[in-house]
N, C-alpha and C positions, 0 to 999 in steps of 0.2 A: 504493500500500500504506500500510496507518496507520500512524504513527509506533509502532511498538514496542520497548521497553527492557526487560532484562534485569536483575534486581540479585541478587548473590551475595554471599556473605561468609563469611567463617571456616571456609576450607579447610583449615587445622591439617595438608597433607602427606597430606591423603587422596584420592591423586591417581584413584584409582580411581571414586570419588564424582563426583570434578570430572567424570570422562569421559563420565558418565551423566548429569550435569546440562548439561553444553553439548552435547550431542546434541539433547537434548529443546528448547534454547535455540534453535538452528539449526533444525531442525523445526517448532520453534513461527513463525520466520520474525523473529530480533529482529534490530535493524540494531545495537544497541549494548548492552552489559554494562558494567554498572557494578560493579566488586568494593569492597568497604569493607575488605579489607584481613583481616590474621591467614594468609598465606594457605603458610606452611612449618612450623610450629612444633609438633613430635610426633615420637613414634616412631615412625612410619612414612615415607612416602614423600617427602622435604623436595624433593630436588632434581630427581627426575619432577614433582613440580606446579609445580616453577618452570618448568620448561623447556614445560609445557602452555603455562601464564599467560601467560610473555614470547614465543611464537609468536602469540598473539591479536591483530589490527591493529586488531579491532573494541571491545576492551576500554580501560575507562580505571580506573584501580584508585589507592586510596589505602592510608597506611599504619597498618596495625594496633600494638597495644601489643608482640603479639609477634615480629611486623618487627622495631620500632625494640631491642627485647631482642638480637636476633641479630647487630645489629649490634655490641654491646659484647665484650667479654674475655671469652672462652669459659670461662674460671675462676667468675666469677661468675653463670653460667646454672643455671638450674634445671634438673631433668633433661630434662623433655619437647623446652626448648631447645635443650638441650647434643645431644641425638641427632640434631636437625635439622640445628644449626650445622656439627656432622662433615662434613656430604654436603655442603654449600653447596662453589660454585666460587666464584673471583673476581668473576665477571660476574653470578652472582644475588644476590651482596652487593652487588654497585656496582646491578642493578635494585632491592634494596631501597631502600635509600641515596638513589635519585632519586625515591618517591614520596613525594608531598605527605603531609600531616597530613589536612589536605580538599581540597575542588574544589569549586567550582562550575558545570554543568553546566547552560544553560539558564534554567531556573527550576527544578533538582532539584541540590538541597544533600547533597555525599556528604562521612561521618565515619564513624569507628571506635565511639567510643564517646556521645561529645555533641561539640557544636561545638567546647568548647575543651580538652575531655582524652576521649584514649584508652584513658582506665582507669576511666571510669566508664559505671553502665549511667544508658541514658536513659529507658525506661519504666516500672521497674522500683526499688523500692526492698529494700535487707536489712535486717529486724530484728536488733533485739540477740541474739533467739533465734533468729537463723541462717535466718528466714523467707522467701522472695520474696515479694512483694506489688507489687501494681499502685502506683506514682506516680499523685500526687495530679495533676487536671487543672491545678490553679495552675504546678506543679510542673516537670510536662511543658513548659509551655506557657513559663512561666522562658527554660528553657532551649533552648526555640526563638526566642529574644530573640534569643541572640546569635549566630545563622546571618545570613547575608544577607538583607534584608526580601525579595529580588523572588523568593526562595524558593518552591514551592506544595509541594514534596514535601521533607521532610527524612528522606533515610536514614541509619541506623545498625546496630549490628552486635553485636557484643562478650557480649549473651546468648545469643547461638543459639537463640533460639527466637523464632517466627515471629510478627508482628504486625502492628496499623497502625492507629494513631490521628489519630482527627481533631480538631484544634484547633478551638476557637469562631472564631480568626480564616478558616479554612477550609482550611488547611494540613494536609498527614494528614504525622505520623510515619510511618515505616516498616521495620519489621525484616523481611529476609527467612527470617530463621532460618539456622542453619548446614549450608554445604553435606558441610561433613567430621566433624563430633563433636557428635551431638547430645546429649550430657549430657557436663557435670564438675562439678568440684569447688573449690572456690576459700578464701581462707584471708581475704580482703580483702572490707567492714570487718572481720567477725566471718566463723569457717567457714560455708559453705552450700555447697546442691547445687543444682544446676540440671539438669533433664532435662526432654524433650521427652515422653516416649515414646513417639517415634514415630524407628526406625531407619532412615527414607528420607533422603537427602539433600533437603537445601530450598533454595529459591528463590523470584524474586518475579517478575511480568512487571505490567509499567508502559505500558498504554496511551496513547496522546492523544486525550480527545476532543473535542468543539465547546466545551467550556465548564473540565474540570478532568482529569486523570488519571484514567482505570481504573486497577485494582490489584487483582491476583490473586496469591495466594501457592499454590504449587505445591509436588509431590514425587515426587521420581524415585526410585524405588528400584533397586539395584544389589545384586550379588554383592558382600557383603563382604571372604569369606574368606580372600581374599589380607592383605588391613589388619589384622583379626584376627591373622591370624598374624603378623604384624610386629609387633604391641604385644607380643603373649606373648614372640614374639623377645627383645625388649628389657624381658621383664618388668616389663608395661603390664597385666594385666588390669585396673587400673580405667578403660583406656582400649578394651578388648577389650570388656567387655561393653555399654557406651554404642554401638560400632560393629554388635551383635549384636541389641542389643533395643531403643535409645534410653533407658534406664532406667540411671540412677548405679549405684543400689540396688532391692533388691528384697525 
């Protein structure tokens, strides 16, 4: 059978999502998942998607910005964390707590956000006027400097939205998009929005072939309804309506 890999990210607690994307993972026939991490932080379901994630033997997963968040003083979380942090037991903190920042896997380089911070995005830049726009190839390319050279795939995470660039040195970036929250909202440089519009959960699948990686980015869609109603629960509708339509705004 070929070598086939799985990449996920930013499950944000939408454990319902997770269920529909590692179905289609196992069907599709991958021997390994690679998570980039994000994968409890929301109003919804923090402590059901931990217990998916730490059952998985075939997974290897790193840590996201808001991982390493849950970890600190529940005083100083922001809401979306503080609802998650509640449900956490001891033992999905102590699972936080042991993943890495990155890994290297093979020749496929896994991070959160770029090699050396998980608060930034990698293919994507924000104007002053609150814009996303594509990163410059120089740019991109920067900062796949300082991943490991014997690198050919470098993954990332932290936009949720789905991609995969290829470097002139022949290396492709790659975002699989988010499997739990396709649109928010962020304050960091300047305010923006990010939306997909597209309300499937996402994913990527990583072949091996005679000479370089296939790479197919995928989408499963799922019954929301239940996750809906838990952001409203928690009076979340700007996270209710990204899980209904993939759109921030409308």
């Amino acid at each position: 059978m070929a070598d086939r890999w799985a990449v996920i990210s930013d499950v944000h607690g939408n454990v319902d999502a997770l269920k529909a994307v590692l179905a289609e993972i196992d069907r599709l026939g991958c021997s390994r998942v690679l998570n980039l991490g994000d994968h409890a932080s929301g109003p919804l379901a923090a402590a059901e998607t931990l217990d998916v994630l730490m059952a998985r033997d075939d997974m290897i997963s790193v840590r996201g910005n808001h991982d390493r968040y849950l970890l600190t003083p529940r005083k100083t979380l922001g809401p979306s964390d503080a609802v998650a942090a509640a449900q956490l037991t001891d033992a999905h903190k102590e699972w936080l707590a042991a993943l890495p920042a990155t890994a290297l896997v093979e020749d496929v380089f896994l991070c959160h956000g770029t090699p050396e911070s998980d608060e930034t995005y990698w293919l994507y830049d924000v104007t002053s006027q609150g814009d996303l726009v594509d990163r410059s190839a120089p740019a991109v390319t920067e900062l796949a400097a300082l991943a490991p050279a014997e690198a050919q795939v470098l993954l990332c995470g932290h936009t949720h939205l789905p991609r995969n660039v290829q470097l002139a040195t022949g290396a492709v970036v790659l975002n699989p998009g988010s499997v739990g929250l396709p649109a928010y909202d962020d304050i960091t440089p300047v305010p923006h929005v990010v939306q997909s519009g597209d309300a499937a959960a996402r994913f990527a699948v990583m072949e091996r072939g005679p000479h370089e990686w296939n790479i197919s980015l995928h989408r499963a869609t799922y019954d929301a309804t239940r996750m809906v109603a838990l952001a409203l629960a928690h009076n979340r509708p700007d996270w209710a309506l990204p899980l209904k339509t993939g759109w921030f705004e409308t």
